[in-house]
Backbone as CSV, one residue per row, in Angstrom:
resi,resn,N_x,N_y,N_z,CA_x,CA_y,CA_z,C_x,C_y,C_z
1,UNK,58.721,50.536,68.820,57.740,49.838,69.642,57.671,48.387,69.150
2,UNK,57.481,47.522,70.292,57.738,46.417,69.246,56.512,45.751,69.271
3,UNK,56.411,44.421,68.596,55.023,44.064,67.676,53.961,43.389,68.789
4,UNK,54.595,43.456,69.939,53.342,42.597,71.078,52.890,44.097,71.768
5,UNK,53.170,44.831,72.033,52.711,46.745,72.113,51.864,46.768,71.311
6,UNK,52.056,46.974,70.102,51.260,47.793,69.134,50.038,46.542,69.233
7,UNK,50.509,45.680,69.060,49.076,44.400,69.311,48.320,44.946,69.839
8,UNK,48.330,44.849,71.430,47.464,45.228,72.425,46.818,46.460,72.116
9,UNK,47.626,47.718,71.523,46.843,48.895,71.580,46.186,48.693,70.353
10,UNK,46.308,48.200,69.229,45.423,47.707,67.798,44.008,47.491,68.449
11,UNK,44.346,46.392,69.519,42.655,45.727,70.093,42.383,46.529,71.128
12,UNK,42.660,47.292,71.643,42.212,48.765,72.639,41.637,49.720,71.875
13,UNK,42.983,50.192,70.643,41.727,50.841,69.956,40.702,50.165,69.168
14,UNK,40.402,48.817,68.626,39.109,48.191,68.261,38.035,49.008,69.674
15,UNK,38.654,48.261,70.339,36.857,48.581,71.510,36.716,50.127,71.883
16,UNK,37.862,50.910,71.805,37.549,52.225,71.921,36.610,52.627,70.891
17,UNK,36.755,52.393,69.258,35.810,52.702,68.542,34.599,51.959,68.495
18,UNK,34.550,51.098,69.019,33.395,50.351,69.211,32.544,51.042,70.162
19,UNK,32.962,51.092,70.903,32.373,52.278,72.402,31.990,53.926,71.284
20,UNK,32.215,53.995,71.126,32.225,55.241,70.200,31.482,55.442,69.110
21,UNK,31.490,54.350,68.507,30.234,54.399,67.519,28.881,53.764,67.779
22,UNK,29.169,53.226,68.822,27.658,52.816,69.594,27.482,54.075,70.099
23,UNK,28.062,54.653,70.826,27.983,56.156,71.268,26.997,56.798,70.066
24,UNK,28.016,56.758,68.994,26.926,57.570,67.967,25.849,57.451,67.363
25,UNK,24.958,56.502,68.174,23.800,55.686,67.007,22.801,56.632,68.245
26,UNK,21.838,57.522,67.362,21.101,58.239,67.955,19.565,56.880,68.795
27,UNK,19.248,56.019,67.824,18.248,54.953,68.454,18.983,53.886,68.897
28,UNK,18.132,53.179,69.960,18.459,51.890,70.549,20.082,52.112,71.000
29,UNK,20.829,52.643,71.235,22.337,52.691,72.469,21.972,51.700,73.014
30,UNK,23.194,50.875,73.065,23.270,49.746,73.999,24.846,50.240,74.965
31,UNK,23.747,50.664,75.852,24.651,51.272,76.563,25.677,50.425,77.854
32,UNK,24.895,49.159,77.905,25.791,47.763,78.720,27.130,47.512,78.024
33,UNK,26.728,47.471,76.502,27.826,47.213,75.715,28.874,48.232,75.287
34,UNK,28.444,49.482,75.602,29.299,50.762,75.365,30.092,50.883,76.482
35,UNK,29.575,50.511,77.885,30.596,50.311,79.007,31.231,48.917,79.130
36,UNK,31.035,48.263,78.679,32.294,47.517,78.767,33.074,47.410,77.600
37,UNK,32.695,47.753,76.357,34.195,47.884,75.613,34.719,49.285,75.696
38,UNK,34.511,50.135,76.577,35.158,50.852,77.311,36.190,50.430,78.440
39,UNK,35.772,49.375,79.460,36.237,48.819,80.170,37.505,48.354,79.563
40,UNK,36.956,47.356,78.504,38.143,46.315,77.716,39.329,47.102,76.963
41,UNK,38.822,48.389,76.504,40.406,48.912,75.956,40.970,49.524,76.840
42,UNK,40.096,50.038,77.737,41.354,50.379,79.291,42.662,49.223,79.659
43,UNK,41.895,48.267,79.081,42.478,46.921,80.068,43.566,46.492,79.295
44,UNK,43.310,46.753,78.048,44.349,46.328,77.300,45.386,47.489,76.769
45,UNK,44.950,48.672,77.480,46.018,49.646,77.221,47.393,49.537,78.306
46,UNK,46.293,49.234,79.631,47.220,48.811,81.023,47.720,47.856,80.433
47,UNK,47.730,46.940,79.730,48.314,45.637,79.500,49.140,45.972,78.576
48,UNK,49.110,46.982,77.504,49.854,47.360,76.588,51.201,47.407,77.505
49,UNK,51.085,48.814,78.193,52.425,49.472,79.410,53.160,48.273,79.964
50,UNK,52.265,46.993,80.623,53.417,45.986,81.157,53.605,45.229,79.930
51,UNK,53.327,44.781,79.108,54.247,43.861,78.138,55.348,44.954,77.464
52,UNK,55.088,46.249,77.580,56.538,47.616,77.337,57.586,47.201,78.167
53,UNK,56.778,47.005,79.722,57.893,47.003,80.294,58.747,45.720,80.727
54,UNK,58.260,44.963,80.155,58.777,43.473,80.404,58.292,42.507,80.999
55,UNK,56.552,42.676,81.549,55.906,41.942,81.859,55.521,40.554,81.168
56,UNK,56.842,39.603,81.350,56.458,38.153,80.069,54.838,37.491,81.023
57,UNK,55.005,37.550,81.873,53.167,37.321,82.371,52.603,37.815,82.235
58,UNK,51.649,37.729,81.762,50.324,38.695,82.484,49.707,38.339,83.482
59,UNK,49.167,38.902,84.468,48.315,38.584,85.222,46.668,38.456,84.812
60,UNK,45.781,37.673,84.637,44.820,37.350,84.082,43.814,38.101,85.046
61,UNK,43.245,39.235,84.665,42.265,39.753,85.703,42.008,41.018,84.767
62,UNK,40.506,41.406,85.192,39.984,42.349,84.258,39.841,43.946,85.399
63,UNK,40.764,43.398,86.927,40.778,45.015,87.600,41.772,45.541,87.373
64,UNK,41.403,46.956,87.032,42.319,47.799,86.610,42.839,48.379,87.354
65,UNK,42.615,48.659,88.718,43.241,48.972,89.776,44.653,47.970,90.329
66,UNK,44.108,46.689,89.940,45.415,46.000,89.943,46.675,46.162,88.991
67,UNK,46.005,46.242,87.770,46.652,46.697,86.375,47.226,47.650,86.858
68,UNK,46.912,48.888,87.288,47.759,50.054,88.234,48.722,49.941,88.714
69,UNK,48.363,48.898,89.638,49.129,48.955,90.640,50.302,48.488,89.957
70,UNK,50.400,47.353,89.034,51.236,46.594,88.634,52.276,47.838,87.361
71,UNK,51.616,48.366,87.046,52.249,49.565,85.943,53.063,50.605,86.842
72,UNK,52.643,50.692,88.438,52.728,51.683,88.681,54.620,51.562,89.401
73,UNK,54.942,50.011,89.422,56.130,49.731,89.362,57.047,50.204,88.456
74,UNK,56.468,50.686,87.575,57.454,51.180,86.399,57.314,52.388,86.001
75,UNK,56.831,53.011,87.131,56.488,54.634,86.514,55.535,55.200,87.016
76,UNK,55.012,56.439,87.310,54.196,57.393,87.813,52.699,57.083,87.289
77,UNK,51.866,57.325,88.377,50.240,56.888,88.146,49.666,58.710,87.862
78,UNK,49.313,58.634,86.632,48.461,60.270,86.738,47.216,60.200,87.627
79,UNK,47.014,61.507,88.000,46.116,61.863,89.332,44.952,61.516,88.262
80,UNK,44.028,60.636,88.676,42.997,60.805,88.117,42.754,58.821,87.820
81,UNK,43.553,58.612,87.609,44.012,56.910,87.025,43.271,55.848,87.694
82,UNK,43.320,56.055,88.720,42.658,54.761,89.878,40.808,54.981,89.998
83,UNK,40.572,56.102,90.407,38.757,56.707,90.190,38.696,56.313,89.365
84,UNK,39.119,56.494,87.850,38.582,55.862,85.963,38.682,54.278,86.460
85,UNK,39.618,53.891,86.934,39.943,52.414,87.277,38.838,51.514,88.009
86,UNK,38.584,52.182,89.169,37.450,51.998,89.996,36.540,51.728,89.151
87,UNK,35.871,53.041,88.785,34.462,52.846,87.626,34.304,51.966,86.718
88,UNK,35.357,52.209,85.826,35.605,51.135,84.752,35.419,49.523,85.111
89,UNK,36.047,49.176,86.188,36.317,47.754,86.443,35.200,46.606,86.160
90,UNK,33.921,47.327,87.228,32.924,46.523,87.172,32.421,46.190,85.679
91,UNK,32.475,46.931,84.679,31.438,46.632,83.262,32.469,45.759,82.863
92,UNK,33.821,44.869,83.508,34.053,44.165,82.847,33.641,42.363,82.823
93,UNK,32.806,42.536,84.288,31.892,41.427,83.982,30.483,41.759,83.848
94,UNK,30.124,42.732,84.817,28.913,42.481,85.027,28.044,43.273,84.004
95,UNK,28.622,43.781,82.940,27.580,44.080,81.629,27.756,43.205,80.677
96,UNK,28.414,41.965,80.393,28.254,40.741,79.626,27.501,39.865,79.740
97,UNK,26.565,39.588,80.926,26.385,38.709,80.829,24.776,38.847,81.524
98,UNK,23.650,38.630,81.101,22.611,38.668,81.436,22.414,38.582,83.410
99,UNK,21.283,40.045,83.644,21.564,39.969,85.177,21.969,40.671,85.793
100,UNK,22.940,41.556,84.878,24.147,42.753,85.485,23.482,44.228,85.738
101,UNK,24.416,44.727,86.328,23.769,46.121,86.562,23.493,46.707,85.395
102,UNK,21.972,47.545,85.347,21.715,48.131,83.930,22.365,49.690,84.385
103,UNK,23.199,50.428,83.360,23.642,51.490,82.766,22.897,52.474,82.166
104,UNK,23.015,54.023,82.122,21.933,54.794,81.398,22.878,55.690,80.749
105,UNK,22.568,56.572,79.987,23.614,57.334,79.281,24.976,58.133,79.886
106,UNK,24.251,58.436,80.785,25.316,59.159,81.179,26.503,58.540,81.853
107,UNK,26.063,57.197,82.831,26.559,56.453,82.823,28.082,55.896,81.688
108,UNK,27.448,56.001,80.277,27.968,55.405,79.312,29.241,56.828,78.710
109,UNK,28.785,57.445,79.157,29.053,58.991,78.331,30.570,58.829,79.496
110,UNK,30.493,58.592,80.940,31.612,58.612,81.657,32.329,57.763,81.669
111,UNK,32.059,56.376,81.087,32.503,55.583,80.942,33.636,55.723,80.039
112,UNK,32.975,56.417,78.861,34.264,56.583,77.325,35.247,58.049,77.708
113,UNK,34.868,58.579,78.556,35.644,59.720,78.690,36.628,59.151,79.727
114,UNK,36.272,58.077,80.665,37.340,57.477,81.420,38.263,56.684,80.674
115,UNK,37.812,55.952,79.855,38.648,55.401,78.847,39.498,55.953,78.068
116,UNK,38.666,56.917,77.325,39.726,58.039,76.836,41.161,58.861,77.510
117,UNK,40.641,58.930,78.718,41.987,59.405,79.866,42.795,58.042,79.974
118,UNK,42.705,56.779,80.273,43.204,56.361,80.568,44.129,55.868,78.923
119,UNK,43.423,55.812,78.179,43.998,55.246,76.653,45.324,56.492,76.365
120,UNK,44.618,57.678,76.567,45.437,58.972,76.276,46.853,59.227,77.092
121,UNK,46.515,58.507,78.259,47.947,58.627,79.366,48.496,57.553,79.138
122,UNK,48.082,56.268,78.782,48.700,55.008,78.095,49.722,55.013,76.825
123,UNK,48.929,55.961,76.249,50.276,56.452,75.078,51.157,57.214,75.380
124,UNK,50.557,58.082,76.178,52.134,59.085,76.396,53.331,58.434,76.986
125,UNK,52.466,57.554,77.893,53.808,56.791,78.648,54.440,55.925,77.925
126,UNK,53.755,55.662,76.878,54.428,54.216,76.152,55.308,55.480,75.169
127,UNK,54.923,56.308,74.642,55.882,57.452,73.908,57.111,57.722,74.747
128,UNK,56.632,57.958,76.070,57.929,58.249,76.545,59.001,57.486,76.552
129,UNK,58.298,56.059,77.274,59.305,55.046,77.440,59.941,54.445,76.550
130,UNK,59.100,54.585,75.424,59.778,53.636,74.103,61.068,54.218,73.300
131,UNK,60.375,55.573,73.135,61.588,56.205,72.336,62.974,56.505,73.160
């Protein structure tokens, strides 16, 4: 795998555990902030797959449905990929920044389990393709 891959998934998994251990703090969850660094390691897992596949651009955008679409040139979309995509997308602005839609647990709870699918099918494919 080479060293601009593993980059991206290094800082995917940062915000995955970040999402995750905010997850685990029984008082005060900040649950705005648990969905979008959920959002953000989705984004950079999709981003992981095109710099695999030879994407020397990136396209600068935080929808993951586009990210899809753009991955999906190089390989099969798992059933499930675009709905996590959908959901995910929005907390990547509109829980930063004072104003945004407020989030409640459960909310937050689907958020990391979408992430998790999408992080989890991000590796396999990068397993597949790499080796």
């Amino acid at each position: 795998m080479n060293n601009a891959v593993k980059e991206w998934i290094e800082y995917a998994q940062m915000d995955l555990t970040t999402c995750e251990q905010l997850d685990a703090v029984v008082v005060g969850k900040q649950y705005r902030i648990i969905c979008y660094h959920a959002q953000q390691a989705a984004e950079k897992m999709l981003k992981a797959l095109l710099v695999l596949f030879g994407e020397v651009k990136l396209v600068r955008t935080h929808d993951l449905t586009t990210l899809l679409d753009l991955v999906s040139r190089y390989c099969g979309i798992k059933d499930g990929m675009v709905k996590y995509a959908q959901v995910l997308t929005p907390y990547a602005v509109n829980q930063r920044y004072p104003g945004g839609d407020d989030v409640d647990e459960v909310q937050a709870k689907i958020a990391i389990k979408y992430c998790r699918e999408i992080f989890a099918w991000a590796m396999e494919t990068i397993e597949r393709y790499d080796g």
